[in-house]
C-alpha positions as CSV (number, residue, x, y, z in Angstrom):
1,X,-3.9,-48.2,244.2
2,X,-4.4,-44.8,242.6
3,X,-5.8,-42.1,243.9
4,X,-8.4,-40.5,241.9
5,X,-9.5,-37.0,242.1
6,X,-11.4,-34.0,239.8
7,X,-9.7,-31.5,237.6
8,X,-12.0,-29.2,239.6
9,X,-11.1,-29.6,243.3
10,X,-7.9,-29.0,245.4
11,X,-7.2,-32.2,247.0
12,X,-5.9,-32.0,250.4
13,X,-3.2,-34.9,250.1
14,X,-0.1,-32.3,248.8
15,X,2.4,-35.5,248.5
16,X,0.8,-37.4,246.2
17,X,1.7,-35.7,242.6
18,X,5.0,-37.8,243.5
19,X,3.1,-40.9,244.1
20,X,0.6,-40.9,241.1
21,X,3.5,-39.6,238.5
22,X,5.6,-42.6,239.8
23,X,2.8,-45.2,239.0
24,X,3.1,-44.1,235.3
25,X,6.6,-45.1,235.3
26,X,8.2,-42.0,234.0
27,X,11.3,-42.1,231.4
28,X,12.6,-38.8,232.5
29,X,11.6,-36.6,235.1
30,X,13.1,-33.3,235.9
31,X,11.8,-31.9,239.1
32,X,13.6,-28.9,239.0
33,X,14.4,-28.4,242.6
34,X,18.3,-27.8,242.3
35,X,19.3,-24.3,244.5
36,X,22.5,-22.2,244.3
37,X,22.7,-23.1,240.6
38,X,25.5,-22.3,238.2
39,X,26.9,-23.8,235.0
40,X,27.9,-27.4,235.3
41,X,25.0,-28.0,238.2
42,X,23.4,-31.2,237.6
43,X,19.4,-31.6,236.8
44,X,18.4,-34.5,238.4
45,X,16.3,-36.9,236.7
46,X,14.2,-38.9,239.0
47,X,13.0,-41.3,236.3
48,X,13.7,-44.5,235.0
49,X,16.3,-43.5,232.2
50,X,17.7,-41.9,235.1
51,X,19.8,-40.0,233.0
52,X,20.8,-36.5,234.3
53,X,20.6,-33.1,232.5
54,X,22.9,-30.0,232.9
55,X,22.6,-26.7,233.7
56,X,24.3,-25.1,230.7
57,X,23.5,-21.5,230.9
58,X,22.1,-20.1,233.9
59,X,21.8,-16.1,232.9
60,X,18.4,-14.9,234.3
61,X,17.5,-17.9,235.9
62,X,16.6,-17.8,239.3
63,X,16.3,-21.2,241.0
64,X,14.7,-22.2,244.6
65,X,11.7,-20.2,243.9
66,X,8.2,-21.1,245.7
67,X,6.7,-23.8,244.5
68,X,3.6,-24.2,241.8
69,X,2.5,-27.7,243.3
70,X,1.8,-28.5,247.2
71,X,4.7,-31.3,247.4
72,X,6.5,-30.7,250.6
73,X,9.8,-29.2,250.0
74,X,9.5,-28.8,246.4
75,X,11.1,-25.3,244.7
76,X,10.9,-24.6,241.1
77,X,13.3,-22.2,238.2
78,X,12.0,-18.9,237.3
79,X,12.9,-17.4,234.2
80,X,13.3,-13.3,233.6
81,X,12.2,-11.7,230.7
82,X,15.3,-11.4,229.1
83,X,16.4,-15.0,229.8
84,X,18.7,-17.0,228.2
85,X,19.0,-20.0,230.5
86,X,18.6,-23.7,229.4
87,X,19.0,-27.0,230.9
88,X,21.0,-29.3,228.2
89,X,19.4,-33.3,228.5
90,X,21.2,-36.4,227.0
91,X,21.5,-36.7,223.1
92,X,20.1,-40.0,223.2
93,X,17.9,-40.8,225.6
94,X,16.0,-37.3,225.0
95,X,15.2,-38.4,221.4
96,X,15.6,-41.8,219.9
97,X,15.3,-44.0,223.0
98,X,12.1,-42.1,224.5
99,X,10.3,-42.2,221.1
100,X,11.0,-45.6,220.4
101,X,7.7,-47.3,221.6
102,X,6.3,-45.0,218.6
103,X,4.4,-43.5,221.8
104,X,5.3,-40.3,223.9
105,X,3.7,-37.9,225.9
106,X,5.3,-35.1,227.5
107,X,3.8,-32.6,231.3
108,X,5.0,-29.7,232.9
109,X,3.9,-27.7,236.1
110,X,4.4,-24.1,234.7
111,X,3.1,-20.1,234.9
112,X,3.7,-17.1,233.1
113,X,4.0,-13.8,234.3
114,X,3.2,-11.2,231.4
115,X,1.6,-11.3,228.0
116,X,3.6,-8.2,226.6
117,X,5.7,-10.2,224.2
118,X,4.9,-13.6,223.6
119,X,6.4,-14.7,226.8
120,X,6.4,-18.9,226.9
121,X,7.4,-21.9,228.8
122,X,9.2,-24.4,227.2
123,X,10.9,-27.2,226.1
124,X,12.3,-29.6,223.5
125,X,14.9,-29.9,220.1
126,X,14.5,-30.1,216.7
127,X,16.9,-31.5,214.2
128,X,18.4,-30.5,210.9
129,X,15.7,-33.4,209.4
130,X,12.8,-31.3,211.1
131,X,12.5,-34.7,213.4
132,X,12.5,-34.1,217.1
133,X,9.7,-33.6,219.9
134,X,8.8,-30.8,222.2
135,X,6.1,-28.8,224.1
136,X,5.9,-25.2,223.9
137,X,3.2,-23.3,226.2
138,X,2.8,-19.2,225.5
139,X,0.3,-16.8,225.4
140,X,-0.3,-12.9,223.7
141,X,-2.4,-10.1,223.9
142,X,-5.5,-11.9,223.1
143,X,-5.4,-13.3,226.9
144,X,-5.8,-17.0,226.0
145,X,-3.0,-19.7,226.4
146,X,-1.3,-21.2,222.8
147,X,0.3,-24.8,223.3
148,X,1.9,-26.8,220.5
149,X,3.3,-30.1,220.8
150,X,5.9,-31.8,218.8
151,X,6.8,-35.7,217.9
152,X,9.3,-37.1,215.6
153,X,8.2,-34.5,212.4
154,X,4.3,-33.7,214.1
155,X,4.3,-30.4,214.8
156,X,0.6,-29.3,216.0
157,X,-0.9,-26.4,217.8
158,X,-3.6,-28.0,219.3
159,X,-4.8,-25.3,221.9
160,X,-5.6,-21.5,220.3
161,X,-7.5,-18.4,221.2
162,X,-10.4,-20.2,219.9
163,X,-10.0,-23.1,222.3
164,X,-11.0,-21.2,224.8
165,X,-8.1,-21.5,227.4
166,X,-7.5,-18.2,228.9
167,X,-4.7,-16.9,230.3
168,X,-4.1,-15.6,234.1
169,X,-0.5,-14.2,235.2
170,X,1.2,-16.0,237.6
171,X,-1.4,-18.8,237.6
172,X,-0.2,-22.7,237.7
173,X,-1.3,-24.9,234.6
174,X,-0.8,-28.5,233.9
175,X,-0.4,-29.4,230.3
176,X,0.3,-32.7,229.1
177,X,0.6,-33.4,225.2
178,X,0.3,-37.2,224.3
179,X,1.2,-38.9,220.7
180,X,1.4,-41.7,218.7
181,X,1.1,-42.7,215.1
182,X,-2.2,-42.2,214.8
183,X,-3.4,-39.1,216.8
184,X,-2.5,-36.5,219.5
185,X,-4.4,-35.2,222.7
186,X,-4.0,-31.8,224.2
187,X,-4.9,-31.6,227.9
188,X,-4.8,-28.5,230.5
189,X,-5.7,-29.0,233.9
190,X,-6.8,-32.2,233.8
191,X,-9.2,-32.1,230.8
192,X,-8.6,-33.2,226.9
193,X,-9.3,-29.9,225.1
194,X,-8.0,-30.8,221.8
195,X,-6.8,-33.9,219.3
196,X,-5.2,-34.1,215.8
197,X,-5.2,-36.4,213.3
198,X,-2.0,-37.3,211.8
199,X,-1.1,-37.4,208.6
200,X,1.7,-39.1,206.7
201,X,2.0,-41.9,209.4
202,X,3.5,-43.2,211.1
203,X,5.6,-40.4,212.7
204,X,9.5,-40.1,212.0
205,X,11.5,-41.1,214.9
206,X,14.2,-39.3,215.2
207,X,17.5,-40.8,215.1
208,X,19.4,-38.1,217.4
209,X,17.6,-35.5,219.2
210,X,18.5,-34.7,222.8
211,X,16.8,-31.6,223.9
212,X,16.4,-28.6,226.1
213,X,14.5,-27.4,229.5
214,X,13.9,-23.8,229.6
215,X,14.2,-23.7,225.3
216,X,12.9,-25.4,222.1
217,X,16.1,-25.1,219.8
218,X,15.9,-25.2,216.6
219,X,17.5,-26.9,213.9
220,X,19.1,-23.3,212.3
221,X,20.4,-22.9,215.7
222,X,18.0,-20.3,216.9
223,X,16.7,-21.2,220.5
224,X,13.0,-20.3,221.8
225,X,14.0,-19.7,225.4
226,X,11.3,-19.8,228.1
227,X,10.9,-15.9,229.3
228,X,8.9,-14.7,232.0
229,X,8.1,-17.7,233.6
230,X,8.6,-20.5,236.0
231,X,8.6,-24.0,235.5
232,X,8.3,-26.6,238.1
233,X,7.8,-29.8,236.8
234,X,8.3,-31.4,233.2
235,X,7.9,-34.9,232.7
236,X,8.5,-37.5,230.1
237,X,7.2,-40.9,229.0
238,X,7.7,-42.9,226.4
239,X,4.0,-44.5,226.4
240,X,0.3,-42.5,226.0
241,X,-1.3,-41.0,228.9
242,X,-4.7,-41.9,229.7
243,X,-7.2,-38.9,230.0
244,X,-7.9,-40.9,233.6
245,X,-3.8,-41.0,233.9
246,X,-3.7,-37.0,233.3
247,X,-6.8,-35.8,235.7
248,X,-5.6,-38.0,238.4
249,X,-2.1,-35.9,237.9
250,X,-3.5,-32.9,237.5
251,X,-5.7,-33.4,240.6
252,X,-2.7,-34.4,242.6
253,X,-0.6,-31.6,241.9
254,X,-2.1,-29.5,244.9
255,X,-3.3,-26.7,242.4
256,X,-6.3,-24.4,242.1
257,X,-7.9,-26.3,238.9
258,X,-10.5,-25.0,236.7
């Protein structure tokens, strides 16, 4: 039976974001709780494709650090300001196999530190066909968190300045992006603050993709690398999140919500 809680209240149960993610059957889930790691140090993935990633570069990474949900035992990877660490996932699964369903949505636990120079959180691929999917979080001098998600060739900013979201340092957001051929849902902390139509549907799957924790490469070979943050959770399905699915989440995840 799930657990239901508010977007707006700290729930006293700090092990059930583990419980309520699991309901929802996960297709890859990278808690980010490796310590002591260096290149070659397995990412574990704790979901159904069961398909672990790698620590490929681990230059300004710090793992270990304190935690951004309440789960008992849990640590998450911090990333300097100058980073260049990246987590490399499976060419296949990442990509083809997750997006098959022609559904996907995509969460992570993350904060950032300093608005000085576009400093982000993120994740994903894209491919020399401008195919791929991703979720990239950042924020500027305005004071307002930017979040863009990315399916097959969808590529939307759905939360702005003028959405309204605004920015804290160090402070733990949960963002989920949900897609399918038809439209896409942006949600932080618990609440839908943005949809798209999309045009030229259905979506292109892409047919190889694989991806990247800690960066959002792209298909010149440039990478957008996560800087000044921390991530402790990203999460990956290959079906469409509820708006009841992603409050209970965010309400599980221990944090202060508003």
């Amino acid at each position: 039976m799930r657990i239901l809680g508010t977007a707006s209240t700290r729930l006293p149960f700090y092990n059930d974001w583990v419980t309520q993610v699991a309901l929802d059957n996960p297709y890859g889930w990278l808690r980010l709780n490796e310590t002591g790691v260096v290149v070659g140090t397995v990412a574990n993935d704790y979901g159904s494709a069961a398909t672990n990633g790698t620590y490929t570069s681990v230059t300004g990474l710090s793992s270990g650090q304190s935690a951004l949900t309440d789960y008992s035992g849990n640590t998450a990877l911090s990333f300097s300001s100058l980073a260049v660490p990246y987590i490399t996932l499976d060419s296949t699964v990442f990509g083809t196999n997750m997006m098959a369903n022609n559904a996907f949505s995509v969460e992570m636990i993350f904060s950032i530190s300093t608005n000085t120079t576009a400093e982000k959180a993120t994740a994903g691929r894209q491919n020399a066909d401008a195919t791929g999917w991703g979720l990239y979080v950042t924020t500027t001098s305005d004071n307002y968190l930017y979040v863009t998600g990315w399916a097959g060739n969808i590529f939307q900013t759905g939360i702005d300045g003028a959405t309204g979201i605004p920015w804290v340092a160090n402070k733990a957001y949960h963002v989920v992006f949900t897609c399918d051929s038809i439209i896409s849902r942006f949600y932080v902390n618990g609440v839908e603050r943005n949809s798209r139509l999309i045009s030229g549907q259905p979506y292109t799957i892409p047919t190889t993709t694989g991806g990247y924790v800690g960066a959002l490469a792209s298909f010149t070979g440039s990478f957008d690398r996560s800087r000044s943050s921390k991530i402790d959770e990203i999460v990956y399905y290959r079906s469409v999140l509820s708006a009841s699915t992603v409050a209970d989440h965010a309400a599980a995840a221990g944090l202060y919500l508003n």
